[in-house]
mmCIF file of the N, C-alpha and C atoms, coordinates in Angstrom:
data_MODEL
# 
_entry.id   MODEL 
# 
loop_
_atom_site.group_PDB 
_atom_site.id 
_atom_site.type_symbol 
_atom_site.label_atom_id 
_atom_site.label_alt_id 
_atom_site.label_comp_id 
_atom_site.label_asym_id 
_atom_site.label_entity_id 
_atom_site.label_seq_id 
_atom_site.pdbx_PDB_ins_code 
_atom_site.Cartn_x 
_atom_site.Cartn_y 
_atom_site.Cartn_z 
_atom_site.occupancy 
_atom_site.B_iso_or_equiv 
_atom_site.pdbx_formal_charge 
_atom_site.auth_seq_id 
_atom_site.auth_comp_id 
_atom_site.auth_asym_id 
_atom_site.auth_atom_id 
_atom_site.pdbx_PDB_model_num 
ATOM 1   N N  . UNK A 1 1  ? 107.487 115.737 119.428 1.00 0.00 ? 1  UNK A N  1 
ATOM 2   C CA . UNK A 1 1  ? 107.391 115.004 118.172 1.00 0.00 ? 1  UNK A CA 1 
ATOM 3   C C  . UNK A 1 1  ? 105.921 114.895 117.778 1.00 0.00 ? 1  UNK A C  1 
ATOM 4   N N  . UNK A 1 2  ? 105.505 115.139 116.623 1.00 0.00 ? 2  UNK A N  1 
ATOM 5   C CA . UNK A 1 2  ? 104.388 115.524 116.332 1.00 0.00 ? 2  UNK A CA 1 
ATOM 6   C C  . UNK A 1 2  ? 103.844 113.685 115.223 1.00 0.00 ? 2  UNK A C  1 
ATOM 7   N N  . UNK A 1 3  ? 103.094 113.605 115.742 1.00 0.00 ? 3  UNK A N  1 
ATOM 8   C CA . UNK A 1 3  ? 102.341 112.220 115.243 1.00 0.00 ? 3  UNK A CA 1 
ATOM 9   C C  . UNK A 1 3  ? 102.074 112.313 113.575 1.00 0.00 ? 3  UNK A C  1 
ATOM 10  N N  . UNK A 1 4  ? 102.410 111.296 113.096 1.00 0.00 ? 4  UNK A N  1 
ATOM 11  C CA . UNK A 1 4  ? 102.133 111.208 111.473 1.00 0.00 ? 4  UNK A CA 1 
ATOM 12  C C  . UNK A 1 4  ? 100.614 111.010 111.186 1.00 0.00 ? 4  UNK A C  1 
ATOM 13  N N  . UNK A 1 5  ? 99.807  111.997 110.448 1.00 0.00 ? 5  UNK A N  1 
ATOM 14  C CA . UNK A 1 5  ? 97.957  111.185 110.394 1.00 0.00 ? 5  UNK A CA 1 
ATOM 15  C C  . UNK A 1 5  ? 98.586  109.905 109.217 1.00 0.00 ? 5  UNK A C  1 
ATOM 16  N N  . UNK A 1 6  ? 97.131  109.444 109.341 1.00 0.00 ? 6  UNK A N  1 
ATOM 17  C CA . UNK A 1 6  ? 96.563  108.446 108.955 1.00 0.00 ? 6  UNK A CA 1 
ATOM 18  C C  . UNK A 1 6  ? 96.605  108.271 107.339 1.00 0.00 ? 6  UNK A C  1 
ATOM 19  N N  . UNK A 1 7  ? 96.574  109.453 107.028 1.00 0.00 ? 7  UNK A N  1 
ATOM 20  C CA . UNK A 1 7  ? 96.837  109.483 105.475 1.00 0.00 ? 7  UNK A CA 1 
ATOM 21  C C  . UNK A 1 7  ? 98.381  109.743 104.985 1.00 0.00 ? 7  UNK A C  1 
ATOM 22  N N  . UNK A 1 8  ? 99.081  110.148 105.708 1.00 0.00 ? 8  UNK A N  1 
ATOM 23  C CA . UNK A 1 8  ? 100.476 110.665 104.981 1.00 0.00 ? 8  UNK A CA 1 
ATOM 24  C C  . UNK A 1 8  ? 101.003 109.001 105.332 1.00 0.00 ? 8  UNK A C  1 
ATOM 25  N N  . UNK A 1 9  ? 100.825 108.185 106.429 1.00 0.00 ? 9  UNK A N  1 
ATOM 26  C CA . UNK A 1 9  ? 101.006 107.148 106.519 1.00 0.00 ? 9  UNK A CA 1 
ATOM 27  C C  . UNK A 1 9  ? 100.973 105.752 105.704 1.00 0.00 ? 9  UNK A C  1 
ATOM 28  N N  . UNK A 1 10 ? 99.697  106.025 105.164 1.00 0.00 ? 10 UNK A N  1 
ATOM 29  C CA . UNK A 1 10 ? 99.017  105.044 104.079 1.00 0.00 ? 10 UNK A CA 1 
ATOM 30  C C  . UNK A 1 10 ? 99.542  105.811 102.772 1.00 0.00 ? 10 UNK A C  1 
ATOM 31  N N  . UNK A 1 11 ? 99.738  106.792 102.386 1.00 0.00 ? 11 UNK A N  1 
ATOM 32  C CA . UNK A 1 11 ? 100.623 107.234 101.240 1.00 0.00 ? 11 UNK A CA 1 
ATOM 33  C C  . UNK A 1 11 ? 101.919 106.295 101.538 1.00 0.00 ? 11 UNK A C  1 
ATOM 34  N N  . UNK A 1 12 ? 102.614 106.751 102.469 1.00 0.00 ? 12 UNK A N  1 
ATOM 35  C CA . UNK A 1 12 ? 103.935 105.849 102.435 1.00 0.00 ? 12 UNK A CA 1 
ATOM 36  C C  . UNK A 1 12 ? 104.096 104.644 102.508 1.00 0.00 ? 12 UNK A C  1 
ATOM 37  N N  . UNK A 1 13 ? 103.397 103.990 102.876 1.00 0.00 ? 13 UNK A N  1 
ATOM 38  C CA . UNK A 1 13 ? 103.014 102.527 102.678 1.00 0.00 ? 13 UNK A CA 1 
ATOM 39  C C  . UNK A 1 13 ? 103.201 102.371 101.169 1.00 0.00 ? 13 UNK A C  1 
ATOM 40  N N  . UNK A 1 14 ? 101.815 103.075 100.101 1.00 0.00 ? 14 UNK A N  1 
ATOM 41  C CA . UNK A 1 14 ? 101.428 102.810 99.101  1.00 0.00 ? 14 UNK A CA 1 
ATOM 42  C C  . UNK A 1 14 ? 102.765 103.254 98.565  1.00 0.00 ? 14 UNK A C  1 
ATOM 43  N N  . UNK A 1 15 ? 103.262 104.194 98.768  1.00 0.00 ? 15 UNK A N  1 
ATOM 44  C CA . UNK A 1 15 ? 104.746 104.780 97.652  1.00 0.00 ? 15 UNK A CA 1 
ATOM 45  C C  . UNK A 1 15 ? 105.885 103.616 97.745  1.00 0.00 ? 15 UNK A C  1 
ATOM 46  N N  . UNK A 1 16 ? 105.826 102.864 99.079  1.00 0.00 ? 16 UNK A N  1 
ATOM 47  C CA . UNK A 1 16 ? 106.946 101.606 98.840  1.00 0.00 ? 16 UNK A CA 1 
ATOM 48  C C  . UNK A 1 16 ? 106.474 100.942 98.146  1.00 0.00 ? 16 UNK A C  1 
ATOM 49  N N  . UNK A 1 17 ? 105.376 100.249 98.137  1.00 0.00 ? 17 UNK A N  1 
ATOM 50  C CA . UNK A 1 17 ? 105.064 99.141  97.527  1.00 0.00 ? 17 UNK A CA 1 
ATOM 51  C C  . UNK A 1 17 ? 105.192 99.539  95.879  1.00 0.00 ? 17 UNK A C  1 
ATOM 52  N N  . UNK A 1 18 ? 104.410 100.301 95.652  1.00 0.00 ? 18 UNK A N  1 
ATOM 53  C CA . UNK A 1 18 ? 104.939 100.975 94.231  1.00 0.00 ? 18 UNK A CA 1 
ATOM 54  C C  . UNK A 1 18 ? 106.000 101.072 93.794  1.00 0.00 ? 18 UNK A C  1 
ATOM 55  N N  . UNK A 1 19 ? 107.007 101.658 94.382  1.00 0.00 ? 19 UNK A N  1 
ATOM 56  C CA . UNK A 1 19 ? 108.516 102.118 94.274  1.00 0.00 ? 19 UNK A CA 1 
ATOM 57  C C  . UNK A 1 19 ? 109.243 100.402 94.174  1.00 0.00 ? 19 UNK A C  1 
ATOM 58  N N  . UNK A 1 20 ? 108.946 99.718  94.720  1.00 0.00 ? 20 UNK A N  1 
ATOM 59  C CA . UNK A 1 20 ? 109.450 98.160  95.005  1.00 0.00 ? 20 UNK A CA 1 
ATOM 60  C C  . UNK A 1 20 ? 108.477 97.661  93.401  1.00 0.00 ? 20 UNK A C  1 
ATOM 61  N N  . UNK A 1 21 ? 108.003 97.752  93.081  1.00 0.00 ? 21 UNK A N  1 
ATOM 62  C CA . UNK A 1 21 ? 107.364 97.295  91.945  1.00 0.00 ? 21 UNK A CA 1 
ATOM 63  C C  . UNK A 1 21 ? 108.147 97.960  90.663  1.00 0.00 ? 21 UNK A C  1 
ATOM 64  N N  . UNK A 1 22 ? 107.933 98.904  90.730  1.00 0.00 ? 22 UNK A N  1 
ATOM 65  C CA . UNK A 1 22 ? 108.516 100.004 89.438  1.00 0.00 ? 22 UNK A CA 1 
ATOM 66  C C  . UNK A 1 22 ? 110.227 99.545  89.655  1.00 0.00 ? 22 UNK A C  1 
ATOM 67  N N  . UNK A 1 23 ? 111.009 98.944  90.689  1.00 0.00 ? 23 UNK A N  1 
ATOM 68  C CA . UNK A 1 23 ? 112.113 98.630  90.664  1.00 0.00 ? 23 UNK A CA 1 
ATOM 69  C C  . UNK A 1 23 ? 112.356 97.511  90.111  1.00 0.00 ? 23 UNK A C  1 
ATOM 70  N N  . UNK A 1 24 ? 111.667 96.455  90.838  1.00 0.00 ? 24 UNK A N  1 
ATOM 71  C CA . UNK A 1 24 ? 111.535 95.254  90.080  1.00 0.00 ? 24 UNK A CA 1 
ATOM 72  C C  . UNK A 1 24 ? 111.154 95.114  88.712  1.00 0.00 ? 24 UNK A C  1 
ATOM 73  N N  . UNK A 1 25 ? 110.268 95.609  88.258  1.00 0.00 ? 25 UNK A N  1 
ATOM 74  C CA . UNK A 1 25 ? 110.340 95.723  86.643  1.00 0.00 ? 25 UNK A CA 1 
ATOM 75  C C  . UNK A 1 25 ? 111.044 96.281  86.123  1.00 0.00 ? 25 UNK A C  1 
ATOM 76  N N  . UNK A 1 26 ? 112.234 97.258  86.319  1.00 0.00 ? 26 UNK A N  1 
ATOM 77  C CA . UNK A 1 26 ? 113.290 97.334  85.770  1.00 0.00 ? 26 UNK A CA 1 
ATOM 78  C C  . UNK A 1 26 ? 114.508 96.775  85.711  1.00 0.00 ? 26 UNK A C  1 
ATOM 79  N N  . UNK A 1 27 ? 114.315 95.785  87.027  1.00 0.00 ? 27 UNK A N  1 
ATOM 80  C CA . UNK A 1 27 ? 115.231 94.947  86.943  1.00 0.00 ? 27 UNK A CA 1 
ATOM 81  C C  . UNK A 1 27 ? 115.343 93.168  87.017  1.00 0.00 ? 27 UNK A C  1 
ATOM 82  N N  . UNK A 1 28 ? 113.712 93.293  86.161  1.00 0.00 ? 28 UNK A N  1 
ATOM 83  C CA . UNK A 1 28 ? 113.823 92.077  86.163  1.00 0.00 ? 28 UNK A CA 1 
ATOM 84  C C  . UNK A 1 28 ? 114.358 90.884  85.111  1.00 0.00 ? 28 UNK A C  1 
ATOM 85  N N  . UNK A 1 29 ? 115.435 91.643  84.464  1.00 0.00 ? 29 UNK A N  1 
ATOM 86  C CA . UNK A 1 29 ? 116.164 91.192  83.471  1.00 0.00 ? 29 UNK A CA 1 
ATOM 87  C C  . UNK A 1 29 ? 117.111 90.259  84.118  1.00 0.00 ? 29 UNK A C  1 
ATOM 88  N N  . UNK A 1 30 ? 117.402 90.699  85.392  1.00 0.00 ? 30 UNK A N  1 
ATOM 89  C CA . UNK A 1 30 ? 118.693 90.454  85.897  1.00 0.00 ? 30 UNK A CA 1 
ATOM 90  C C  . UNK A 1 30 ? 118.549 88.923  87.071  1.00 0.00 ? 30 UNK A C  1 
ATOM 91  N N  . UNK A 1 31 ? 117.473 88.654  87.113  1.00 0.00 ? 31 UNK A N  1 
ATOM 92  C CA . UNK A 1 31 ? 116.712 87.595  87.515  1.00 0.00 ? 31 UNK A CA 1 
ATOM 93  C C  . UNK A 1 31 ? 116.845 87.959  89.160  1.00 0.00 ? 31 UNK A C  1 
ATOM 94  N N  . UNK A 1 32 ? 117.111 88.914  89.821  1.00 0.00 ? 32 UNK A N  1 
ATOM 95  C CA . UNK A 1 32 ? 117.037 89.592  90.775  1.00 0.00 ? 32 UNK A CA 1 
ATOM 96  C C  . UNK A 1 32 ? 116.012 89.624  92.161  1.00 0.00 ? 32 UNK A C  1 
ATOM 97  N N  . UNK A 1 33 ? 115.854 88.788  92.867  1.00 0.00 ? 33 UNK A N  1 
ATOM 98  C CA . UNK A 1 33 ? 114.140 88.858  93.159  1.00 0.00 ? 33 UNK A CA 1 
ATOM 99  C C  . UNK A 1 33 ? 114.112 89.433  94.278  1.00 0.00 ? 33 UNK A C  1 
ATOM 100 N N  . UNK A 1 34 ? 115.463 89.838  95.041  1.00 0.00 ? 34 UNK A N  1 
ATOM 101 C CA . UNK A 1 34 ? 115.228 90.350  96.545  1.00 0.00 ? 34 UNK A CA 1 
ATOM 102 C C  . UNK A 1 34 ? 114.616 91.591  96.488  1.00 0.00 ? 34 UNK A C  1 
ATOM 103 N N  . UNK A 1 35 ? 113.923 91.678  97.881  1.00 0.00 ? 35 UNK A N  1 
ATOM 104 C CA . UNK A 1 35 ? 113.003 93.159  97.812  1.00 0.00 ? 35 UNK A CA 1 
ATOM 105 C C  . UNK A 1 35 ? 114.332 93.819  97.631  1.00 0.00 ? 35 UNK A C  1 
ATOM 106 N N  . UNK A 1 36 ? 114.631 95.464  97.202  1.00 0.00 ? 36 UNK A N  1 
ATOM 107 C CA . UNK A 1 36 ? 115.848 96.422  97.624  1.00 0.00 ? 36 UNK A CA 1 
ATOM 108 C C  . UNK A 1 36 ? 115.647 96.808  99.090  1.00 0.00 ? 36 UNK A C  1 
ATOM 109 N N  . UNK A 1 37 ? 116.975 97.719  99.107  1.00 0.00 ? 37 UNK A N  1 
ATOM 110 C CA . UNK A 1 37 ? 116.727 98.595  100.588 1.00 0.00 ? 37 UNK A CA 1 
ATOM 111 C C  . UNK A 1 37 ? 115.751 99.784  100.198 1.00 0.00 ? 37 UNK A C  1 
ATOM 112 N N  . UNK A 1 38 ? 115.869 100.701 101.438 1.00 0.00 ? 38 UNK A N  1 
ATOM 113 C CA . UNK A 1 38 ? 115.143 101.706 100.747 1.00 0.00 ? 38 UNK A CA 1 
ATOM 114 C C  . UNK A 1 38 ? 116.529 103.009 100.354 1.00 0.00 ? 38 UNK A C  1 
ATOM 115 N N  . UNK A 1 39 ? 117.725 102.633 100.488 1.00 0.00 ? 39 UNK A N  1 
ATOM 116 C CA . UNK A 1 39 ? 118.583 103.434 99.575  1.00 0.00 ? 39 UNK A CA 1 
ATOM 117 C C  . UNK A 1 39 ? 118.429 103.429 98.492  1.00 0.00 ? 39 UNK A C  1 
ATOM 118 N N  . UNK A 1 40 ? 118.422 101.738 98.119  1.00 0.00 ? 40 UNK A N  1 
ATOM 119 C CA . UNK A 1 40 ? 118.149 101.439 96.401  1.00 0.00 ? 40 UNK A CA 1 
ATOM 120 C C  . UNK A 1 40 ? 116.801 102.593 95.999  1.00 0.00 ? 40 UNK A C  1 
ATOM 121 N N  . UNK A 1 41 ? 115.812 102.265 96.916  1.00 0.00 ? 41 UNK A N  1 
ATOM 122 C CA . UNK A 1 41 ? 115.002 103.090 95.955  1.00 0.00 ? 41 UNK A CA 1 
ATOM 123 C C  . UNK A 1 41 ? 114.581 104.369 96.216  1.00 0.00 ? 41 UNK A C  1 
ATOM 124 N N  . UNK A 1 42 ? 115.546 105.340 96.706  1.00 0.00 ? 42 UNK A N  1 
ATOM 125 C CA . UNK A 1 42 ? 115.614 106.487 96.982  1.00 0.00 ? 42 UNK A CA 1 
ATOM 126 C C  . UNK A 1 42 ? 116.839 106.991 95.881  1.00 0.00 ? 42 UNK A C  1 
ATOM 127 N N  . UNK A 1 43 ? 118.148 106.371 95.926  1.00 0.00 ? 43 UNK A N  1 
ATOM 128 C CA . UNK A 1 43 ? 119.309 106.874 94.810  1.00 0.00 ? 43 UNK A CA 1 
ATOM 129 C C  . UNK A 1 43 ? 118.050 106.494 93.531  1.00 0.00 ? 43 UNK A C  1 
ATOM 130 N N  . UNK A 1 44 ? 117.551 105.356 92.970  1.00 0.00 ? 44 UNK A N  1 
ATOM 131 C CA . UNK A 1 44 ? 117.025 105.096 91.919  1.00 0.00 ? 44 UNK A CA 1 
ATOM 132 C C  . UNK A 1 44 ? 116.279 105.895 91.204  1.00 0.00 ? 44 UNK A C  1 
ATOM 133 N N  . UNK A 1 45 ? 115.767 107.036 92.477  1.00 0.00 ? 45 UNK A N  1 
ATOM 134 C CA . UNK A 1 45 ? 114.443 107.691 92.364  1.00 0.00 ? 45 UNK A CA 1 
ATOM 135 C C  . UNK A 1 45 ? 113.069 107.077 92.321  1.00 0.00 ? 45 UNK A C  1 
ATOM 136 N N  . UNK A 1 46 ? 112.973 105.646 92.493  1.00 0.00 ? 46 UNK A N  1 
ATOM 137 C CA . UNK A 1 46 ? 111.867 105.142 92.269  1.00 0.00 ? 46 UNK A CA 1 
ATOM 138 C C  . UNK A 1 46 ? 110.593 105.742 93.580  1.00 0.00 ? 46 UNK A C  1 
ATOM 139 N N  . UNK A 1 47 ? 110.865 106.163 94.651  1.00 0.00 ? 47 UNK A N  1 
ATOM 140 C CA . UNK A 1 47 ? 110.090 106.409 95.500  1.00 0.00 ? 47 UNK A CA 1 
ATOM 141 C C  . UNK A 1 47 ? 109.617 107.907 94.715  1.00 0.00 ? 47 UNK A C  1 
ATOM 142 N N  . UNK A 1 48 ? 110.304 108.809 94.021  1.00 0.00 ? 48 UNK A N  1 
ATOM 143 C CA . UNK A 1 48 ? 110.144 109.883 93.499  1.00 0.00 ? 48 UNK A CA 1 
ATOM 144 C C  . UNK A 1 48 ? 108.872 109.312 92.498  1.00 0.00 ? 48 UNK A C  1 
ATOM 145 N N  . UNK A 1 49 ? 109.117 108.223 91.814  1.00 0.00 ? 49 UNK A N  1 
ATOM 146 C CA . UNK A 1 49 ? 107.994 108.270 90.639  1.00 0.00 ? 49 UNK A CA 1 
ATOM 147 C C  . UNK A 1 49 ? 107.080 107.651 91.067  1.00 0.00 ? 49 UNK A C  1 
ATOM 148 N N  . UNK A 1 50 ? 107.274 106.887 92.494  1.00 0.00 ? 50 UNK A N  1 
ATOM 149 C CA . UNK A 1 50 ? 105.981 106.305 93.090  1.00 0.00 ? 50 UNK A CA 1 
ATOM 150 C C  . UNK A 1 50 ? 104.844 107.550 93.428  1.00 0.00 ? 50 UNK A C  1 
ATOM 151 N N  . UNK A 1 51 ? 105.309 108.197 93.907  1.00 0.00 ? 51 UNK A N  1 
ATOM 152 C CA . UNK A 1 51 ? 104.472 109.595 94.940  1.00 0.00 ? 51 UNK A CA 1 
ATOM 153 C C  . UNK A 1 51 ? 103.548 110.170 94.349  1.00 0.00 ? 51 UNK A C  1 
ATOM 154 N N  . UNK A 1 52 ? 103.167 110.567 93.371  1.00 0.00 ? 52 UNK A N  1 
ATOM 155 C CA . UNK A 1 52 ? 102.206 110.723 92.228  1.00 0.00 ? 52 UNK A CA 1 
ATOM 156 C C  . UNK A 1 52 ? 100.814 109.963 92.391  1.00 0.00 ? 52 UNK A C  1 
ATOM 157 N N  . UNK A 1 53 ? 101.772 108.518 91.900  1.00 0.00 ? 53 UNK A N  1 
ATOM 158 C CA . UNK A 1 53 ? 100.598 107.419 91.724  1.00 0.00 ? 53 UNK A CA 1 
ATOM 159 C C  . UNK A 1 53 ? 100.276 107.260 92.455  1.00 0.00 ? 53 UNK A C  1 
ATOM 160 N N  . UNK A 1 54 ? 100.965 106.829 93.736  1.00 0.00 ? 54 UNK A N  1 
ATOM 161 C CA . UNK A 1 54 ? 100.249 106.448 95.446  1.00 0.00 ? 54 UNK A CA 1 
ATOM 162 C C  . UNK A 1 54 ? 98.995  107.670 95.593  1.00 0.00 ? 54 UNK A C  1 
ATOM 163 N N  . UNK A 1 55 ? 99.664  108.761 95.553  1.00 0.00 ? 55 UNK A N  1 
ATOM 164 C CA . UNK A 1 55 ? 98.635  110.130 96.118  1.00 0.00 ? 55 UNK A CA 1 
ATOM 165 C C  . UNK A 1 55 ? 97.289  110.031 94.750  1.00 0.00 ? 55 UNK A C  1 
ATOM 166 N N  . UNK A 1 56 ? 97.344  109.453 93.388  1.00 0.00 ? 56 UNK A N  1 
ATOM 167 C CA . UNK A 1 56 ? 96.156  109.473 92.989  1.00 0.00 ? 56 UNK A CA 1 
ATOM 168 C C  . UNK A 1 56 ? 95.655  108.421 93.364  1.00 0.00 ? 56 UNK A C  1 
ATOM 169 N N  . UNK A 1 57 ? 95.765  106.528 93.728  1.00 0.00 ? 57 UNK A N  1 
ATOM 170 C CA . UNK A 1 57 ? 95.170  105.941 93.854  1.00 0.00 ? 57 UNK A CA 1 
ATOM 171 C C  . UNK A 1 57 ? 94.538  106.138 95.077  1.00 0.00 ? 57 UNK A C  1 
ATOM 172 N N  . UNK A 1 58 ? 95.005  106.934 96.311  1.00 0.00 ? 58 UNK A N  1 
ATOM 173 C CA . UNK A 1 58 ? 94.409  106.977 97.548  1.00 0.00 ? 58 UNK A CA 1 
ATOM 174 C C  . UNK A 1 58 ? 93.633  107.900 97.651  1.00 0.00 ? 58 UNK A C  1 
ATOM 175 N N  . UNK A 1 59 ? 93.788  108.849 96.648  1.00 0.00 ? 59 UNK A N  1 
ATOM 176 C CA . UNK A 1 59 ? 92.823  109.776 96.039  1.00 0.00 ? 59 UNK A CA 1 
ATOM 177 C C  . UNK A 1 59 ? 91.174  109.194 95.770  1.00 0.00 ? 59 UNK A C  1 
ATOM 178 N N  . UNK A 1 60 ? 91.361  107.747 94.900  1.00 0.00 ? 60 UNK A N  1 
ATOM 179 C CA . UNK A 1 60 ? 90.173  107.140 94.626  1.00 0.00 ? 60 UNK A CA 1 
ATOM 180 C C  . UNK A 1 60 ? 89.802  106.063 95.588  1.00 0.00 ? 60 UNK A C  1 
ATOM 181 N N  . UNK A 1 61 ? 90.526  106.320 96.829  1.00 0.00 ? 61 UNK A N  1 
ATOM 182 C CA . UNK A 1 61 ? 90.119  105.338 97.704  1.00 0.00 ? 61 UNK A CA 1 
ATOM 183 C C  . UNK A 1 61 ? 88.854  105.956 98.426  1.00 0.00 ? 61 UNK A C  1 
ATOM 184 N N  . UNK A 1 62 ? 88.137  104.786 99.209  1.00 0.00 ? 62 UNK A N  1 
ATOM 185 C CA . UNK A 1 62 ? 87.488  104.937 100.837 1.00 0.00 ? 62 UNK A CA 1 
ATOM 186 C C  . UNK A 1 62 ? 87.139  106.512 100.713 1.00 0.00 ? 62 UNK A C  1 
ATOM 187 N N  . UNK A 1 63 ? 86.366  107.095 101.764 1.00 0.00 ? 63 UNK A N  1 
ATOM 188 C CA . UNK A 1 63 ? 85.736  108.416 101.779 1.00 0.00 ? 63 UNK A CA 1 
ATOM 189 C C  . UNK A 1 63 ? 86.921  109.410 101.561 1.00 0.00 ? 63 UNK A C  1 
ATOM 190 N N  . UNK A 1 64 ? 86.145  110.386 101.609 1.00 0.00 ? 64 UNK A N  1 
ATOM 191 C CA . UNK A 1 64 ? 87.342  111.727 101.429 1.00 0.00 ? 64 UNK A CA 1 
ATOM 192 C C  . UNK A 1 64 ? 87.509  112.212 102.698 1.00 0.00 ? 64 UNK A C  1 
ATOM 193 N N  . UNK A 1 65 ? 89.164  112.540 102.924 1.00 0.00 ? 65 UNK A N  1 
ATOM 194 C CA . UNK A 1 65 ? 89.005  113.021 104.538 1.00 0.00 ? 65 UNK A CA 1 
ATOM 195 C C  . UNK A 1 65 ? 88.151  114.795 104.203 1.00 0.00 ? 65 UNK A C  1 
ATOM 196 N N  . UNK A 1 66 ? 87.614  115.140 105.421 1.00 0.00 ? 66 UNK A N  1 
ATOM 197 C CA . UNK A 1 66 ? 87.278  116.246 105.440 1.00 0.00 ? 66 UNK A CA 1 
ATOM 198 C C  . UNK A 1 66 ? 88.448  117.645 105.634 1.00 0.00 ? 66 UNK A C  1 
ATOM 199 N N  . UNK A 1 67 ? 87.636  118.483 105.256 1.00 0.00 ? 67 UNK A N  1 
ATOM 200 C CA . UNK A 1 67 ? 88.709  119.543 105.252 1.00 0.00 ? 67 UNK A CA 1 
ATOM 201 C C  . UNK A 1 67 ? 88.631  120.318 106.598 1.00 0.00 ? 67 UNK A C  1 
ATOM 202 N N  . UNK A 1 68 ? 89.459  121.293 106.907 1.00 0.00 ? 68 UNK A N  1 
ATOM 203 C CA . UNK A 1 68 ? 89.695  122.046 108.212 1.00 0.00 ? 68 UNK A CA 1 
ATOM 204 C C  . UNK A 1 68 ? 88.001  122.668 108.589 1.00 0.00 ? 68 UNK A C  1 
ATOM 205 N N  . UNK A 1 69 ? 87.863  123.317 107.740 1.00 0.00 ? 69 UNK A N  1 
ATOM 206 C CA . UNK A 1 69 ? 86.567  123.500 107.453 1.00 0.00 ? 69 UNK A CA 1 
ATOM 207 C C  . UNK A 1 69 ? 85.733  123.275 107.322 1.00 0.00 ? 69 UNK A C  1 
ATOM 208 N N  . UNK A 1 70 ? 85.284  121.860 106.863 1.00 0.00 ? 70 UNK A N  1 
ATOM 209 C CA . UNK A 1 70 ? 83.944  121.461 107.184 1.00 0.00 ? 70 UNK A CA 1 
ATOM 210 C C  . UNK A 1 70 ? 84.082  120.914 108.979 1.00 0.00 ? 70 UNK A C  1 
ATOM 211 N N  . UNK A 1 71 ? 85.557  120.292 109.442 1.00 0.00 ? 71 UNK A N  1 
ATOM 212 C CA . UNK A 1 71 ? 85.634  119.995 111.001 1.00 0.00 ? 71 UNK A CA 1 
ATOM 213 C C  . UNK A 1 71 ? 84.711  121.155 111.562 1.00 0.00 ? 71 UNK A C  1 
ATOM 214 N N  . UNK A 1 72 ? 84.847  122.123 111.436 1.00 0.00 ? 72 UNK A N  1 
ATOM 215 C CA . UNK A 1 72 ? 84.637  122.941 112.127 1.00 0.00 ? 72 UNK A CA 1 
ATOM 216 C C  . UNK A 1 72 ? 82.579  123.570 112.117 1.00 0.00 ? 72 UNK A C  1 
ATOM 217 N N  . UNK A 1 73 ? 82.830  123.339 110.906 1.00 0.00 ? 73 UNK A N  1 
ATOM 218 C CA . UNK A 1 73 ? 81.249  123.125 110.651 1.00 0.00 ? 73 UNK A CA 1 
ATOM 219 C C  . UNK A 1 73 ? 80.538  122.222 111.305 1.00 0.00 ? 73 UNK A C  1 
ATOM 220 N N  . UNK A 1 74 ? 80.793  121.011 111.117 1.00 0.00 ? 74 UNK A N  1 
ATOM 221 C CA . UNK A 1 74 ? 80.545  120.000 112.412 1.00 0.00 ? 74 UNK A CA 1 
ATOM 222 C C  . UNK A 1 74 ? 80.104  120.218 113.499 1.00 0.00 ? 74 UNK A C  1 
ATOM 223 N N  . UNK A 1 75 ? 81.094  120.667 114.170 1.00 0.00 ? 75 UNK A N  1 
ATOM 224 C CA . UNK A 1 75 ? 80.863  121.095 115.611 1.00 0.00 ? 75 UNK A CA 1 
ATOM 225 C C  . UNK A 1 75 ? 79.974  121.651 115.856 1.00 0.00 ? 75 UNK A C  1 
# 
């Protein structure tokens, strides 16, 4: 089993919290306040329209990871 990095991790973090937001404002007509499961927001597609935004805001986060290539330059 191969270990998740550090970034695909913190994407998925950021895509729930998003996805749980973008749900709740669509359903906050319904006076609704429980978090969903994550079925709800997988049938909803909301994790689909999170993934975007998560991957640009972490985009403008903290340093840039390096590429295969500069690792190796490094050394």
């Amino acid at each position: 089993m191969s270990e998740v990095s550090p970034f695909w991790r913190r994407v998925r973090e950021l895509m729930r919290e998003i996805a749980v937001e973008l749900y709740m404002q669509d359903h906050h007509h319904l006076d609704i306040f429980n978090t969903p499961e994550e079925a709800d927001l997988r049938e909803g597609g909301y994790l689909d329209r999170a993934r975007p935004i998560a991957l640009r805001k972490i985009q403008g986060e903290a340093p840039r990871f390096k590429t295969i290539k500069e690792m190796r330059e490094d050394d």
